[in-house]
N, C-alpha and C positions, 0 to 999 in steps of 0.2 A: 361414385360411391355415395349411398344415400347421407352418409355426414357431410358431405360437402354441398349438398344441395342450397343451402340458405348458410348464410353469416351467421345468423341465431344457433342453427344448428351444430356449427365451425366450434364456437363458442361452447357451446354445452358440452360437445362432446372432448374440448381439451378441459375443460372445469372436471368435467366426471375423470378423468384423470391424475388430479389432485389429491395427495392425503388430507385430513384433516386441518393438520398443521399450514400448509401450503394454502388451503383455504384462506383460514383466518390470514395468513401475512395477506392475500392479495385482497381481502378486501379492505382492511386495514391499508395499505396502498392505494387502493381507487379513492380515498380523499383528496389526491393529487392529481392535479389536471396536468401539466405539464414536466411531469418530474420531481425528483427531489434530492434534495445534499444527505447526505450520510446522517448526520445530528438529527436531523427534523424527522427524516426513518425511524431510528432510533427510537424518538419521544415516541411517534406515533405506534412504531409494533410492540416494545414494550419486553422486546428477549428475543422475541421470534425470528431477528436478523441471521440466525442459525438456518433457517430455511433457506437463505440467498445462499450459504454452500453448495445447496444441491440445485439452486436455479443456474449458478457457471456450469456444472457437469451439464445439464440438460440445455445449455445454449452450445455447447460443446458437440452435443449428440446430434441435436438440429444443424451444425455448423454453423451457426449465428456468431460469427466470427466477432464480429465488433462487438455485440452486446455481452461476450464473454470477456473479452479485454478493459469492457467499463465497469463491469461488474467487481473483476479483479484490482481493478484502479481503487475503486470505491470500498471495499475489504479489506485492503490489505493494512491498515492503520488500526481497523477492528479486530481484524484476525488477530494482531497481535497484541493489542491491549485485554482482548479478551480468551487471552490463552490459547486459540486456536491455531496455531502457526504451524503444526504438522499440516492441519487441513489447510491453511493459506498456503502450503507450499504443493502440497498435491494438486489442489485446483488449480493455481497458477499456473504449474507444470503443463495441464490439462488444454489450458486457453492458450498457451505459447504452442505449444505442439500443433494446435490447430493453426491459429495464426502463420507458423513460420515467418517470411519476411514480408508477405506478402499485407501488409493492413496501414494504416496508420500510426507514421512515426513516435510520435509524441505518447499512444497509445501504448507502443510498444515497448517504448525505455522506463515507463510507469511500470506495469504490467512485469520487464526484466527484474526491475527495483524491489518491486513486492518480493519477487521468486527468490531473488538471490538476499534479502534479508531473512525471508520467513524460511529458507534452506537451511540458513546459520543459526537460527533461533529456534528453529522447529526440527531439525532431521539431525543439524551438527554437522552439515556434508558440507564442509569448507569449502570443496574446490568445486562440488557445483556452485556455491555460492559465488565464488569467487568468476564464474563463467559468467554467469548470469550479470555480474554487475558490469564486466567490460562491456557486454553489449551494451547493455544502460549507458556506459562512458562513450560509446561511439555513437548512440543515437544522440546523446544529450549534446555531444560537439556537433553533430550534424544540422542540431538545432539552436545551434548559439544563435542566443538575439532576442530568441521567442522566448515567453513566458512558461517557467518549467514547473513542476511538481516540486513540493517541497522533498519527496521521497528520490527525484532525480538529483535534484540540486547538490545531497548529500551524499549519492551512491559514489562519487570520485574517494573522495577519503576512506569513506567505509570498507569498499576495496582496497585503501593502501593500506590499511589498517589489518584485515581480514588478510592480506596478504605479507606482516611484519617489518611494510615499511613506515618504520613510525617517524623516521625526519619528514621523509614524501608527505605522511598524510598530515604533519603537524603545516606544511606549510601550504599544502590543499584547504587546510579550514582557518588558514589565516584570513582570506579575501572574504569566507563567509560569514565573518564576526560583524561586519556589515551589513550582511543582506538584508534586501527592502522587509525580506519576510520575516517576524519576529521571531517564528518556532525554527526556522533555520538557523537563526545568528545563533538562538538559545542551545540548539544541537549542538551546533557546532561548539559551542562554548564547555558543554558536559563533553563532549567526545574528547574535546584538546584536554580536558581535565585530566581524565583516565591515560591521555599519552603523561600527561605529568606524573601521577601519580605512578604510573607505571617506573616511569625516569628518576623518582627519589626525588623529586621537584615538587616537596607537600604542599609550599607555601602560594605557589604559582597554580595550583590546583586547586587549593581550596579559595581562591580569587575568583578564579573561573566559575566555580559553581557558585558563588555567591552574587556573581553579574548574573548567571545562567537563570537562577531562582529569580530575581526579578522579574528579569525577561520574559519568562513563563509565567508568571503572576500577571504583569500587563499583557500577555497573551491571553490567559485563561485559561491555561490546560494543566488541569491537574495533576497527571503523569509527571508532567515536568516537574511541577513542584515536590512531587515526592522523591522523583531521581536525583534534584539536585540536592 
């Protein structure tokens, strides 16, 4: 086919394909040579990361297996700080489907994690949620040892929780009030809040949130400091 004749040409003809929108995010991207963290995106496009929704479908469509599952790794903390969680959870849905079992573990229990949060947050479908996250819990033991996602690290309680076992998850986010990772302990610490609270246990609760606020202050992350 004459598009394929030359790279040049390969190129032109997947650009002419682009809205508007989709332009400016990639060239706004081509500042980066080797990749980039979520944050440094962010600064650089400026809002336009709405565009990356429809780059999962379209890695979906190509079957670009992997790069639909990093995409969704990489999302899924924006989707829902940034209100998007019906669409975190469609697209997730999207990149899993394709996926099935067949890709990278680690990949996968991120990628379940997103799906089965932004289920709960975005659609209200408990028991998909609630699916999504055992697989999470079976990759994440399959991967004990290795370095996990702060989104896996917590999908154990989140399911015991999402599921109304509140002794189980209060003593799933015991061992994470230490985690090396600060936005974990700090989760963890808001989550055992809200079992407090829930329990009639104000005082024990309002403890938690006030280690949990720190915590997220020597983190940085804003969010935190407003939920605590």
């Amino acid at each position: 086919m004459p598009r394929h004749q030359t790279l040049r040409v390969v190129v032109e003809w997947s650009w002419d394909l682009l809205d508007p929108g989709e332009r400016a995010l990639a060239a706004r991207l081509a500042v980066f040579a080797g990749g980039a963290t979520l944050e440094a995106a962010e600064r650089v496009c400026e809002g336009d990361l709405d565009v990356l929704g429809r780059l999962v479908r379209w890695a979906c469509e190509a079957a670009e297996t992997d790069l639909a599952l990093r995409l969704v790794g990489g999302l899924g903390w924006y989707w829902w700080l940034s209100g998007h969680r019906l669409e975190g959870a469609q697209r997730s849905a999207e990149a899993l489907t394709l996926a099935g079992d067949d890709a990278d573990p680690a990949r996968l229990a991120l990628a379940h994690a997103v799906h089965g949060i932004r289920s709960a947050g975005g659609e209200g479908n408990l028991g998909q949620a609630g699916r999504s996250l055992a697989v999470t819990v079976r990759y994440a033991r399959d991967l004990h040892g290795a370095a996990q996602h702060p989104l896996v690290a917590i999908a154990v309680p989140i399911m015991s929780m999402f599921s109304g076992l509140q002794e189980e998850a209060e003593s799933q986010l015991e061992p994470l009030l230490g985690h090396p990772d600060g936005w974990v302990a700090a989760s963890a610490r808001i989550f055992r809040a809200h079992l407090y609270f829930n329990a009639g246990r104000s005082e024990e609760g309002e403890a938690d949130l006030l280690l949990a606020l720190d915590e997220f202050r020597t983190v940085g992350d804003r969010w935190g400091w407003e939920t605590a």
